[in-house]
MARKOL-725894 format. One record per residue (C-alpha): y, z, x. Coordinates in steps of 0.2 Angstrom, whole numbers, plus 2048, in hexadecimal, padded with zeros to 3 digits. Example, Ala and Ser with C-alpha at 12.3 -4.5 7.8 and 13.67 -1.06 7.14 Angstrom:
REM residues 2
7EA82783E 7FB824844 
***
This chain:
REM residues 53
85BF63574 865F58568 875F5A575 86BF57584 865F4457D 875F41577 87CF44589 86FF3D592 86CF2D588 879F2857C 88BF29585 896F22576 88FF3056A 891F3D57B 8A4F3557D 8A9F38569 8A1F4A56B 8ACF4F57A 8BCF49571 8B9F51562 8C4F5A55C 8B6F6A558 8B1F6856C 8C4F6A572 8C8F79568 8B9F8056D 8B7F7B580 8CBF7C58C 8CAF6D592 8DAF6659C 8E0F57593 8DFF4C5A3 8CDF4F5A1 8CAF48592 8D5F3A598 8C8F375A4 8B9F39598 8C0F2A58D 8C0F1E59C 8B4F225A7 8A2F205A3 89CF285B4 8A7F375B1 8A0F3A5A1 88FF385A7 892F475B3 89DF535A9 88DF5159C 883F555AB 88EF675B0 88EF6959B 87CF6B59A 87BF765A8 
***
């Protein structure tokens, strides 16, 4: 449940957790994508959105 408020409420925390270094050896992500992630608000918003599904 922790993961899903963190997504859903706090994007900053969400942001530091996809560019972990523990998330990216963990999930293959393309590096353009995490490009994205850093700069986009509304992207991160929906990749949290497909991640929870």
């Amino acid at each position: 449940m922790q993961i899903y408020f963190i997504c859903a409420f706090d994007m900053d925390r969400f942001r530091r957790f996809v560019l972990s270094d523990n998330f990216k050896a963990t999930y293959d992500l393309e590096e353009s994508i995490y490009e994205v992630l850093v700069n986009e608000d509304i992207s991160l918003k929906q990749f949290g959105n497909r991640f929870m599904k």
